[in-house]
Every structure is written in C-alpha cells, then in structure tokens.
C-alpha positions as a Markdown table, in Angstrom:
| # | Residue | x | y | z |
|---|---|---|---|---|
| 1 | Unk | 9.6 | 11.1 | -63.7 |
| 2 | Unk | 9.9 | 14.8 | -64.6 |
| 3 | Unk | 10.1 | 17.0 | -61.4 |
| 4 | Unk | 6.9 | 19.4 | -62.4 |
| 5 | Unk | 4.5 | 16.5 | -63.2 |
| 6 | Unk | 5.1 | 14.9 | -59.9 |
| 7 | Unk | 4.1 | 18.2 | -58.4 |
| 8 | Unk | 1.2 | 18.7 | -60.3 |
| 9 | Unk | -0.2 | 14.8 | -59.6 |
| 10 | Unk | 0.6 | 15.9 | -56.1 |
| 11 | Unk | -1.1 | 19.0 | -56.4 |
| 12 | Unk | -4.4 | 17.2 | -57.9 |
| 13 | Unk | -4.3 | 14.3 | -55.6 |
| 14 | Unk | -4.5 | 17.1 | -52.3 |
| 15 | Unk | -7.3 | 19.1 | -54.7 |
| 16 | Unk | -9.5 | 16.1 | -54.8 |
| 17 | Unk | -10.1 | 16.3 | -50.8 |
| 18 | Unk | -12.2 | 19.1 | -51.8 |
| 19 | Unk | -14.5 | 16.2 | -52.7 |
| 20 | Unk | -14.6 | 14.6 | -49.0 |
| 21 | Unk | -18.2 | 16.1 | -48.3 |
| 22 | Unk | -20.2 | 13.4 | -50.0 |
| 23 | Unk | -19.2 | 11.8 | -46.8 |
| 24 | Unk | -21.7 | 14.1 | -45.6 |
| 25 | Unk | -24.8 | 13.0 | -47.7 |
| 26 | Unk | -24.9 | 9.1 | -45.8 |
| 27 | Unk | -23.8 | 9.6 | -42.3 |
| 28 | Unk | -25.5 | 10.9 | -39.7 |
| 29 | Unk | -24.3 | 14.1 | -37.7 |
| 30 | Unk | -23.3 | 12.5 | -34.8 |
| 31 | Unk | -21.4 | 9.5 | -36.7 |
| 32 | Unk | -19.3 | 12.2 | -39.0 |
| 33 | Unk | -18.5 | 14.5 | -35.7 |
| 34 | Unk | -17.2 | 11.4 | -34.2 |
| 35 | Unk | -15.3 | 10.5 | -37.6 |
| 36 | Unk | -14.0 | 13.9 | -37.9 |
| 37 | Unk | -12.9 | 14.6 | -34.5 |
| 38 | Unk | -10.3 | 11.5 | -35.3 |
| 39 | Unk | -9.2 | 13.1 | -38.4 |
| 40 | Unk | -8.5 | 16.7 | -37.1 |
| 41 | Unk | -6.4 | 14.5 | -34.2 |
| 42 | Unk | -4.8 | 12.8 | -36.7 |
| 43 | Unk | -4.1 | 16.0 | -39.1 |
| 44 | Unk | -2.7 | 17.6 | -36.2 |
| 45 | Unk | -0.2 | 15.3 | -35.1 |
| 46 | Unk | 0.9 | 15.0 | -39.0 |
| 47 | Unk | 1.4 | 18.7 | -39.5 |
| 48 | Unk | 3.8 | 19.5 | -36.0 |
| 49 | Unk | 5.4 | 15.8 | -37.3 |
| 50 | Unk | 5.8 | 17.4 | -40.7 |
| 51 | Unk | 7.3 | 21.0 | -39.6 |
| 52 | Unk | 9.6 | 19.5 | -36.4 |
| 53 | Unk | 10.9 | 16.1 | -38.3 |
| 54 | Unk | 11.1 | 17.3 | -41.9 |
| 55 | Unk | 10.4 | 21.3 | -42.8 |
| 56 | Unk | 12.4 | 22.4 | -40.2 |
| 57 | Unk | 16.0 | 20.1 | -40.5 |
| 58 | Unk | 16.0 | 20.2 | -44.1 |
| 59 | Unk | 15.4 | 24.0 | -44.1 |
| 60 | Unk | 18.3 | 24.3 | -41.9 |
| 61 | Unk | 20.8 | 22.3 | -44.2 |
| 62 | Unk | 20.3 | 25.7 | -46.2 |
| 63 | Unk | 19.5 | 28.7 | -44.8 |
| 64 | Unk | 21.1 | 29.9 | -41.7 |
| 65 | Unk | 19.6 | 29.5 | -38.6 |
| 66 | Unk | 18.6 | 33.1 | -37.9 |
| 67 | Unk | 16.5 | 33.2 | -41.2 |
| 68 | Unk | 14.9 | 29.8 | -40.3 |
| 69 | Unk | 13.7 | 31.2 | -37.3 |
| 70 | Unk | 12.6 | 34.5 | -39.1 |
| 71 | Unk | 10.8 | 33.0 | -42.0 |
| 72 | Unk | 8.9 | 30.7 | -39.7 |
| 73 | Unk | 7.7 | 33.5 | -37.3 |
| 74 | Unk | 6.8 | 35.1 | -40.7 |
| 75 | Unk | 4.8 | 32.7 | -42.0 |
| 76 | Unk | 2.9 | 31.9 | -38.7 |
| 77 | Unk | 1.9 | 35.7 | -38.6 |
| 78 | Unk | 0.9 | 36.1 | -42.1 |
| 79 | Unk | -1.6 | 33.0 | -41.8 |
| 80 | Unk | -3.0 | 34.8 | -39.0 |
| 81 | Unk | -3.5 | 37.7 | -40.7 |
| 82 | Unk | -5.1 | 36.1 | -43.3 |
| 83 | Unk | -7.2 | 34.5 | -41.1 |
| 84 | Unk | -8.3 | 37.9 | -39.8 |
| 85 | Unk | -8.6 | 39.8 | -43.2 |
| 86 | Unk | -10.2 | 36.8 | -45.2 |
| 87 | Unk | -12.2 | 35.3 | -42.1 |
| 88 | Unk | -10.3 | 32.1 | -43.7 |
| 89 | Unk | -10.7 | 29.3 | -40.7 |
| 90 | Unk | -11.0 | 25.7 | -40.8 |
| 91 | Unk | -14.4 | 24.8 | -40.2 |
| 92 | Unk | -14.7 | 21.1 | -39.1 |
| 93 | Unk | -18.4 | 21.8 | -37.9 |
| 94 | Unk | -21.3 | 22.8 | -40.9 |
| 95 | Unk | -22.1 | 25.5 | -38.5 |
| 96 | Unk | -19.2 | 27.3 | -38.0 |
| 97 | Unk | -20.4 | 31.3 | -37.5 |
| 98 | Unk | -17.1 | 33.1 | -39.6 |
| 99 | Unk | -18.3 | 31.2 | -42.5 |
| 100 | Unk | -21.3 | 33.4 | -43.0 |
| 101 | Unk | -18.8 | 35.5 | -45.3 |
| 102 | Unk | -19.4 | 33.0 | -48.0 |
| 103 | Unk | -17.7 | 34.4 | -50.7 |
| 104 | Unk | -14.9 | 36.0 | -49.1 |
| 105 | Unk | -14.3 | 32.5 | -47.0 |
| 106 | Unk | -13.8 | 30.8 | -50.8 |
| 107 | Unk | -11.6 | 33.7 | -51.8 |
| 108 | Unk | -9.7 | 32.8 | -48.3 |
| 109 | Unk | -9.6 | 28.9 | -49.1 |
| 110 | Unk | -8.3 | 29.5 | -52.5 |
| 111 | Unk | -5.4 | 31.2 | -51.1 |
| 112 | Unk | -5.1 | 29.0 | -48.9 |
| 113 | Unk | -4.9 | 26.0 | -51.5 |
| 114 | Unk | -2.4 | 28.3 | -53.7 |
| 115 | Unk | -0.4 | 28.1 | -50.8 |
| 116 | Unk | -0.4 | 24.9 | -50.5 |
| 117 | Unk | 0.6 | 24.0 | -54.1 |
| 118 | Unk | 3.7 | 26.4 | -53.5 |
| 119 | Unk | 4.9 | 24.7 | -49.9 |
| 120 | Unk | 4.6 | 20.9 | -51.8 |
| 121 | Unk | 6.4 | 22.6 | -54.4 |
| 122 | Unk | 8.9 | 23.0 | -52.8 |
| 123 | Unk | 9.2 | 20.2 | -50.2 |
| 124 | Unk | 9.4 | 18.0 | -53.9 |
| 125 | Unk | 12.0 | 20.2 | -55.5 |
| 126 | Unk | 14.0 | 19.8 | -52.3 |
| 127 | Unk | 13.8 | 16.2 | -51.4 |
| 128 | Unk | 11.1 | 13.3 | -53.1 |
| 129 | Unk | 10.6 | 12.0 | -49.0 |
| 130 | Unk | 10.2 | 15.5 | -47.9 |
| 131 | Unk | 7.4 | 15.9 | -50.8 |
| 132 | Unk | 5.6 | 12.7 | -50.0 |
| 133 | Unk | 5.4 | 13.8 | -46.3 |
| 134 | Unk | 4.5 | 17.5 | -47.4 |
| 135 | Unk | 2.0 | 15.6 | -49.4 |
| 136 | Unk | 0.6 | 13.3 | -46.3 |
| 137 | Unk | 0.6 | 16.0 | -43.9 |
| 138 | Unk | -1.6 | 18.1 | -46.2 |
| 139 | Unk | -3.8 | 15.9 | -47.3 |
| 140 | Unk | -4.7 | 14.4 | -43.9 |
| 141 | Unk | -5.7 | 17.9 | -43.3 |
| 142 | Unk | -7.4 | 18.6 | -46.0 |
| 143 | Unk | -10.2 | 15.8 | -45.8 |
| 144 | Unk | -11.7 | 17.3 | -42.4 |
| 145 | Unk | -11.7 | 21.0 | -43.3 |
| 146 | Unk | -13.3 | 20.2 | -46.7 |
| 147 | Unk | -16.2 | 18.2 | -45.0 |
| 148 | Unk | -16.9 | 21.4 | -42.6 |
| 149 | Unk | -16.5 | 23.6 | -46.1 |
| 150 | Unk | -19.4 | 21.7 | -47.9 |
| 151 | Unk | -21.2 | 21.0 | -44.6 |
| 152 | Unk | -21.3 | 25.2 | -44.6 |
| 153 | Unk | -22.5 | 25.9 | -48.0 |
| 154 | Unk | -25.3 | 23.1 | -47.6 |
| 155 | Unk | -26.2 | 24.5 | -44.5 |
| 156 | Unk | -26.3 | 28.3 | -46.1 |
| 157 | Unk | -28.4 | 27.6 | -48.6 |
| 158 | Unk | -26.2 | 25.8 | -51.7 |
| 159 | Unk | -27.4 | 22.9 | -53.7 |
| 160 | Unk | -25.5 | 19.8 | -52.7 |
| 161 | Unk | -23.8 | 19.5 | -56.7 |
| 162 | Unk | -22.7 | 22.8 | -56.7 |
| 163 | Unk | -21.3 | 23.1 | -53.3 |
| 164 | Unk | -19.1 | 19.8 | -54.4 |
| 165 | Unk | -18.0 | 21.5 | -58.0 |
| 166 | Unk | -17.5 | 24.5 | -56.3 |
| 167 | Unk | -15.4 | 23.1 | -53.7 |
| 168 | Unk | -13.4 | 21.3 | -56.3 |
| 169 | Unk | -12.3 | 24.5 | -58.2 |
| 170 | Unk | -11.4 | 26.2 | -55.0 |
| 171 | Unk | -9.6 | 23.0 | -54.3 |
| 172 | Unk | -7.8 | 23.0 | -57.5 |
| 173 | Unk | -6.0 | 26.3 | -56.8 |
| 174 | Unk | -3.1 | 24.1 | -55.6 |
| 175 | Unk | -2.3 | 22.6 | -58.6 |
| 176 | Unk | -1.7 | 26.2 | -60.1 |
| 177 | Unk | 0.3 | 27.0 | -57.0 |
| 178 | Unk | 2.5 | 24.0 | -57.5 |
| 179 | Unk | 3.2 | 25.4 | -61.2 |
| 180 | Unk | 4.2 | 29.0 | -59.6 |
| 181 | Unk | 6.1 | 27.4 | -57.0 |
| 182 | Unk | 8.2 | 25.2 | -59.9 |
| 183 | Unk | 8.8 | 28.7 | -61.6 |
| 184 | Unk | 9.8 | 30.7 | -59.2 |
| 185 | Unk | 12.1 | 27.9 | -57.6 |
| 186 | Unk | 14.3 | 28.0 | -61.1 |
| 187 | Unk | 14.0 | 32.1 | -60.7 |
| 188 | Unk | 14.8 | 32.9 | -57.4 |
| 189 | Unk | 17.8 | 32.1 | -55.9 |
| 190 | Unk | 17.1 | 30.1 | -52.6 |
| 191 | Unk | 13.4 | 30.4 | -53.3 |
| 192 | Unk | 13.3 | 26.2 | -52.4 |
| 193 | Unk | 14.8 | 26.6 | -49.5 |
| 194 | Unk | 12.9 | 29.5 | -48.1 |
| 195 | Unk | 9.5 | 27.6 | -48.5 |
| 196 | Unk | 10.6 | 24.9 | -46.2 |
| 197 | Unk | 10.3 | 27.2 | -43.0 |
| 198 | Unk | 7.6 | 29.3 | -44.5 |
| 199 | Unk | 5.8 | 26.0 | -44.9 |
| 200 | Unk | 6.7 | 24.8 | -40.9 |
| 201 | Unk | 5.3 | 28.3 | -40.0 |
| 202 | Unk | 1.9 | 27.8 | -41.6 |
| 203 | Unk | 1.4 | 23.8 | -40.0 |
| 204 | Unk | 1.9 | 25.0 | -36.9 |
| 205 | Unk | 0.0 | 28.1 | -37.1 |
| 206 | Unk | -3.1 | 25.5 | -38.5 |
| 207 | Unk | -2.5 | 22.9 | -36.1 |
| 208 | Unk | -1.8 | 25.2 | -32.5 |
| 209 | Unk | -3.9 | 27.7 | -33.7 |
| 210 | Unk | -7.6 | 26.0 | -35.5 |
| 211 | Unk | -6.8 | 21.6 | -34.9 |
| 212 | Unk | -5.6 | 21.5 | -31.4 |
| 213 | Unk | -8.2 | 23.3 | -29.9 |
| 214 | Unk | -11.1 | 21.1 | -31.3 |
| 215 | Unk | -9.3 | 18.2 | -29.9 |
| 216 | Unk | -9.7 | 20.2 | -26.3 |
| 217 | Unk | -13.2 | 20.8 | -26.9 |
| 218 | Unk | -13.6 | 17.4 | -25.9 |
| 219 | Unk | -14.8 | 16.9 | -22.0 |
| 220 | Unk | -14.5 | 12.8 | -22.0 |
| 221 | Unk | -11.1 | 11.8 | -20.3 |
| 222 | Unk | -11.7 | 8.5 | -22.0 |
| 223 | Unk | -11.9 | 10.2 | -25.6 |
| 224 | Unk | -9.7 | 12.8 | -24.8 |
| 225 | Unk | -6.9 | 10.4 | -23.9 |
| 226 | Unk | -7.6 | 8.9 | -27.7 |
| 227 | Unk | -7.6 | 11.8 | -29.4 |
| 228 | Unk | -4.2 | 12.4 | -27.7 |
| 229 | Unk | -3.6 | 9.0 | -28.9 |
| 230 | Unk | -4.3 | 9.6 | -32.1 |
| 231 | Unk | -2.3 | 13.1 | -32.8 |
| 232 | Unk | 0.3 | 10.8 | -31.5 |
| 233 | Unk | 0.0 | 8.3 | -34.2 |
| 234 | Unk | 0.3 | 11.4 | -37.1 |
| 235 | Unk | 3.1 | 12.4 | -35.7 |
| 236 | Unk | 4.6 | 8.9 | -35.7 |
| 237 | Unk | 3.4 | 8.3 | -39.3 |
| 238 | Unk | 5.1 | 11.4 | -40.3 |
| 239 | Unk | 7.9 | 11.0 | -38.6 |
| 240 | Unk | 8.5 | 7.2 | -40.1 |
| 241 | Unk | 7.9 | 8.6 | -43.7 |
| 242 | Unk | 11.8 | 9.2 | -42.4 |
C-alpha cells in the first residue's frame, strides 16, 4: 500500500479519538473517572514503552548519539514551552482550571495534533512496526485527553454537538500534519530520522510531565498498586508490538 495513504488512514484513525466524549453523555462522573484513570495508566506506560523500546533505538541506527540526546532534550523543552505559551495541558478531568482559555487551549491542541501527524509520519516512513506502535501509543493517549477536552467545553458553556464537531476538526489537524511530515521527509535530508527523537522527547515530556502525575493523585494503595499495574501492561503492549 502506498506509503502516504497509510499515513493519512493513520492520521484519521488517531483524529477520530476526538470523538471519545460521547462516552461522556451515558456514564456517570464517578464511573468515567474510574474508566479514565485506567486509561491515562495505560497511555502512560505506552508512551515511555514507545520512546525507550522503539523511538529511541531506531533513532539511533541514524543519527549519532550526541544529536539523539540533543533533539530529545529539544523536543521535551519545546512541549513545555508550549504548554506554557498555549496553556496546552491534557485535561483528563471536565474541570480542569487552564482550560478556561478556550480558544487559545484549541489553538494549543491543534498544534498539538499537527504534531502528532508529523511524529507518525515519520515513525511509518522509517519502519511499518515502528508506525503501528507510533500509532498505539498515540492513540491510547488520545481517548482520555479528548474525554477531559469535551468534558471542558460542556462544562463552559458548549452545546454537546458542537463541542464533538469541534473536537473533531481540532482532531483532524493530524491528518494534515501527516501530509507535511511525508513532504518534508522527501525534502530534507535526515528529516525521518530526526522526528524519531523529537517524537521520544515529546512522550516523555506528556507522560512524566501531565499522565504520571494523575496516576499519583491516587491515595488507595490497593488502586495505586493497579494503576502501576496497568502502566506496566502499556509498556508491555508496546514493547511486544516488537
């Protein structure tokens, strides 16, 4: 199958996440927090699985070691400055305070999303495993943070229909990343390779930095020890896409 369409059915597979918040309309609050504190375990574990087991070892079959290293602490920085400039944060709660930006927050999640599209780009330009585990890793992530997204526009004030549509088109900013990321790839000359580490920069800045600590939020030692549980298992289901 040609390289670019599997990138773009990729790409629009990860977009429709944006859709996850009609979870929202049949579940209670307490239900869906319980639900979503397993799935921002789970996304966790899947993103370090994804940067330590495949971003970061195939990145290093190309670049040398120095720029790995480099473009890694790059990337972690810039998605903290975005975070700070764009009040971009994943909200897995439909009251999370930063999101009282509104529009600004959407203009942070697109970017976001574009980058996304780039980074599964090109994990499928450099290897089809590495894509589908690009692919995973996002999209686990995705589900939990688009649930607090819609939870957030509901709660400010949004009709439920056009919270959904307009998470959708925010959501669909990855396909067009994908497309600038199979561009550029054929333009600039190790392009590919540099997006693996940039891409292992920006899952562990998400996981460390906005996933981790909601699993530590948690005061239960007997749900604690299964949300560890559970981060395991992502990283072991990452790790076996192998």
């Amino acid at each position: 199958m040609n390289t670019l369409a599997v990138i773009t059915a990729a790409n629009l597979l990860v977009s429709l996440g944006s859709l996850a918040g009609i979870m929202t309309l049949t579940m209670s609050r307490q239900k869906l927090n319980r639900i979503l504190l397993v799935l921002v375990a789970l996304s966790a574990g899947s993103m370090m699985g994804g940067a330590f087991f495949h971003l970061l070892p195939e990145a290093a079959k190309s670049l040398e070691i120095d720029q790995v290293y480099l473009i890694v602490f790059a990337a972690f920085t810039l998605f903290f400055l975005i975070e700070k400039l764009l009040y971009w944060r994943h909200c897995h709660d439909g009251h999370c305070r930063v999101h009282s930006f509104g529009y600004l927050n959407l203009l942070g999640d697109s970017l976001h999303n574009f980058i996304d599209g780039l980074i599964i780009a090109g994990a499928f330009l450099t290897d089809f495993n590495l894509g589908v585990a690009t692919v995973l890793a996002v999209s686990l992530h995705e589900i939990p943070q688009e649930v607090g997204d819609f939870g957030v526009l509901v709660y400010s004030g949004w009709g439920r229909t056009k919270a959904l549509i307009v998470n959708l088109l925010v959501g669909l900013t990855a396909v067009l990343g994908g497309a600038v990321g199979f561009v550029l790839a054929g333009r600039i000359d190790n392009f590919t390779a540099m997006l693996l580490p940039f891409a292992a920069g920006g899952f562990i800045y998400i996981a460390a930095s906005d996933l981790m600590p909601e699993i530590r939020k948690e005061t239960s030692l007997k749900k604690s020890l299964a949300s560890f549980g559970v981060f395991l298992a992502g990283v072991a289901l990452i790790y076996l896409v192998k």
